[in-house]
Rosetta silent file (secondary structure, phi, psi, omega in degrees, C-alpha in Angstrom):
SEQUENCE: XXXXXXXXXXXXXXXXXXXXXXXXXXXXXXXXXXXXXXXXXXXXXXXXXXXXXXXXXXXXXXXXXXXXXXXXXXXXXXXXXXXXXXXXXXXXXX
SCORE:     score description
SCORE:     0.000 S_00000001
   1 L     0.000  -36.826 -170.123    0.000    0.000    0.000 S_00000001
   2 H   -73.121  -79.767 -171.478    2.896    2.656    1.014 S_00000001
   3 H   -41.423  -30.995  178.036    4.348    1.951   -2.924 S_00000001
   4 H   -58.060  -43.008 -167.062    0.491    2.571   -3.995 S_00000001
   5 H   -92.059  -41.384  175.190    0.252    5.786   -2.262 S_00000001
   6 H   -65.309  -14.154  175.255    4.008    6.889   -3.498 S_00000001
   7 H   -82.845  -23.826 -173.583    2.982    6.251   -6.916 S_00000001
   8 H   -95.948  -20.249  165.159   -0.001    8.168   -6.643 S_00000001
   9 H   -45.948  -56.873 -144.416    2.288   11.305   -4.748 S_00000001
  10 H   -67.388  -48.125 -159.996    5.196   10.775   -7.605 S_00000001
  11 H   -70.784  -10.264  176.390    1.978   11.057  -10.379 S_00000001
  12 H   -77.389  -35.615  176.179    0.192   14.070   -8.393 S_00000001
  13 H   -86.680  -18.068 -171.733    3.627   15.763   -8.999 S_00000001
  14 H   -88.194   -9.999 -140.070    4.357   15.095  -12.490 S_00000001
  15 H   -73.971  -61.296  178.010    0.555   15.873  -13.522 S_00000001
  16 H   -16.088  -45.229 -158.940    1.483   19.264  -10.972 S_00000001
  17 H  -101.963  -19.774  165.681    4.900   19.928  -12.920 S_00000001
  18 H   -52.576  -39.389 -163.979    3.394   18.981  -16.677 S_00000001
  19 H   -73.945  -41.104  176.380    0.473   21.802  -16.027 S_00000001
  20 H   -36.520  -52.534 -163.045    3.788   24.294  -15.117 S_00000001
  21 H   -61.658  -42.459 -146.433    5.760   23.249  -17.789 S_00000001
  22 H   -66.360  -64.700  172.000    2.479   23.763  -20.085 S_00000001
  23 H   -88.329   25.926  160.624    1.848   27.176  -18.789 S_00000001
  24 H  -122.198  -10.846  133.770    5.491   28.327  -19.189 S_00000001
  25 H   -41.822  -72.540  151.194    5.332   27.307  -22.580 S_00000001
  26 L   -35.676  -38.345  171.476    2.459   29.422  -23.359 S_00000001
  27 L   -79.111  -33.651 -165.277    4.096   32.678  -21.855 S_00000001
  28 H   -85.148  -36.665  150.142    6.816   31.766  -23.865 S_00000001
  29 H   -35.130  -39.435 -153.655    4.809   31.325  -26.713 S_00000001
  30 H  -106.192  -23.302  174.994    2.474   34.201  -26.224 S_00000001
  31 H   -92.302  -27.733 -175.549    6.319   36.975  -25.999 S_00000001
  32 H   -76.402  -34.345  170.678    7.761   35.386  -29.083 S_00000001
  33 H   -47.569  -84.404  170.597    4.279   35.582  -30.877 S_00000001
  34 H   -69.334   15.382  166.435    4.828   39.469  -29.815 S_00000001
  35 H  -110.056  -24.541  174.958    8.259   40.408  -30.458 S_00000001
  36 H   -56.352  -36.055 -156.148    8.007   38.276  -33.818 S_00000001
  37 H   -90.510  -39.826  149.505    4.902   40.591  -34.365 S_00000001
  38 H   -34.843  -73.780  171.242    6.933   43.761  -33.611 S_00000001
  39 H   -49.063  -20.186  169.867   10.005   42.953  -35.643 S_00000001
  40 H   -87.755  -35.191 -169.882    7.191   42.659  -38.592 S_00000001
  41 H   -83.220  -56.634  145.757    6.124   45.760  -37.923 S_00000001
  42 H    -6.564  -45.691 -175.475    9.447   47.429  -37.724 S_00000001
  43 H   -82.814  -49.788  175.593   10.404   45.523  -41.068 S_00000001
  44 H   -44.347  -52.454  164.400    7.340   46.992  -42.650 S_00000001
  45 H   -35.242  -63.884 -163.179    8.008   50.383  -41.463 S_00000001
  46 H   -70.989  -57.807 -170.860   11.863   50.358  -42.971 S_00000001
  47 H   -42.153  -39.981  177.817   10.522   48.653  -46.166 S_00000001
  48 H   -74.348  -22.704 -178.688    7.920   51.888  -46.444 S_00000001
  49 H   -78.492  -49.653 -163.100   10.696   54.198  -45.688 S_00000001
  50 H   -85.068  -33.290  169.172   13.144   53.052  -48.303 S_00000001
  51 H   -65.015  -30.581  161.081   10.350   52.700  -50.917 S_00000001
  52 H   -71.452  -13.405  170.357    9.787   56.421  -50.412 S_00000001
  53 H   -60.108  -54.149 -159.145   13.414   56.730  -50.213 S_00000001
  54 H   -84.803  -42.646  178.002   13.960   55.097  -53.890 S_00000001
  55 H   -49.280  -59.760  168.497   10.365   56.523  -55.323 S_00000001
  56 H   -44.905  -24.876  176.641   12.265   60.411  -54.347 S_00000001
  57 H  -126.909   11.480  152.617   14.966   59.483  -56.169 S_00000001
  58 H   -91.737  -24.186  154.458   13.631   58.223  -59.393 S_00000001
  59 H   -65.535  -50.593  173.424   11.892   61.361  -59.605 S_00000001
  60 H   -58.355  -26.064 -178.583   14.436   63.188  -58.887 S_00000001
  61 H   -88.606  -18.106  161.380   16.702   61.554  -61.691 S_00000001
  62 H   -59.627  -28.052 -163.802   13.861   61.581  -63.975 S_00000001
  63 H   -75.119  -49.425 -153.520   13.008   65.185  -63.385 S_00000001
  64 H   -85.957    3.963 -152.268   17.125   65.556  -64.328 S_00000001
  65 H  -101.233  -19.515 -175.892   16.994   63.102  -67.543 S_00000001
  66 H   -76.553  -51.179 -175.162   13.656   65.565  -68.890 S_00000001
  67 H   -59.913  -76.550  166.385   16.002   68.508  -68.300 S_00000001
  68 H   -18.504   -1.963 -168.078   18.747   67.071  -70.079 S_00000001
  69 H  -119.671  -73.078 -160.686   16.702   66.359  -73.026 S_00000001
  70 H   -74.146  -11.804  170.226   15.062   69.337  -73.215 S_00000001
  71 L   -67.654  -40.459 -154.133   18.517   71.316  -73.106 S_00000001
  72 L  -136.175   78.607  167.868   20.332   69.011  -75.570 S_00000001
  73 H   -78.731  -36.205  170.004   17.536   67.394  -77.820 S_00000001
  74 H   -58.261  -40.323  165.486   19.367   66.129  -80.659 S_00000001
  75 H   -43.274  -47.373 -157.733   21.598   64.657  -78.645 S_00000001
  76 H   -64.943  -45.252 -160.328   19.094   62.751  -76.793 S_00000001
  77 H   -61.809  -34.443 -172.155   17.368   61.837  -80.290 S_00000001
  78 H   -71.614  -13.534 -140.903   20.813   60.730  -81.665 S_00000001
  79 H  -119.791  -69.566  156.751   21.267   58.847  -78.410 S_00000001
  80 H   -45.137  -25.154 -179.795   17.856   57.211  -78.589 S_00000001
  81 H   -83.215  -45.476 -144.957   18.579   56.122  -82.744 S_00000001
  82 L   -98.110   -3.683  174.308   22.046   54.687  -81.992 S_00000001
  83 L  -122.636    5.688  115.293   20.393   52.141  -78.602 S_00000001
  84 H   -42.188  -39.092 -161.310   17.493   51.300  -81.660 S_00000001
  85 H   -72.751  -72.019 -153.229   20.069   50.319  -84.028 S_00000001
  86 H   -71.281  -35.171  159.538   21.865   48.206  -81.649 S_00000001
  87 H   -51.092  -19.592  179.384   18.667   46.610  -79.818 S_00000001
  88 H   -89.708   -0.498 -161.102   17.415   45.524  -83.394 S_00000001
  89 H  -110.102    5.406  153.694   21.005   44.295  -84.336 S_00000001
  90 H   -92.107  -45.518  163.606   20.732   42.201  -81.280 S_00000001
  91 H   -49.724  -42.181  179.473   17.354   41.216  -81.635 S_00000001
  92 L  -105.169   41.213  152.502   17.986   39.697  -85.024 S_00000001
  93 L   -89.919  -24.314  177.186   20.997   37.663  -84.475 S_00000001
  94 L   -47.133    0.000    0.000   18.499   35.296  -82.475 S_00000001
């Protein structure tokens, strides 16, 4: 009977230290669930910042490639005939 009753102690303790472990899982569970959900938000954030970063500065070099054009148009047209040429002289060696 005394092994009967220690068996039922030793299983009163594991069910006790399973339910611990269970809810120290969960907490652990439940901070990584929010700092992973942070660190997404964070990444989102920089990713909108650099796309407004890179949008600002394709306008700005567009804004300089329209000046440049309109200063030196022949150029640009002569510029524009001579990368025709050589895309169809690429195009038809295929």
């Amino acid at each position: 009977m005394a092994t009967e009753k220690k068996y039922t102690d030793e299983m009163d303790a594991l069910k006790t230290d399973v339910q611990k472990l269970r809810a120290d899982i969960a907490a652990l569970v439940g901070a990584f669930g929010d700092d992973a959900s942070a660190k997404g938000q964070e990444a989102r954030e920089a990713a909108a910042r650099h796309l407004r970063e890179a949008r600002a500065k394709s306008e700005a070099g567009l804004k300089q490639i329209e000046g440049s054009i309109e200063q030196n148009p022949l150029t640009a047209l002569a510029i524009a005939l001579g990368l025709g040429f050589l895309v169809g002289a690429l195009l038809n060696r295929r």
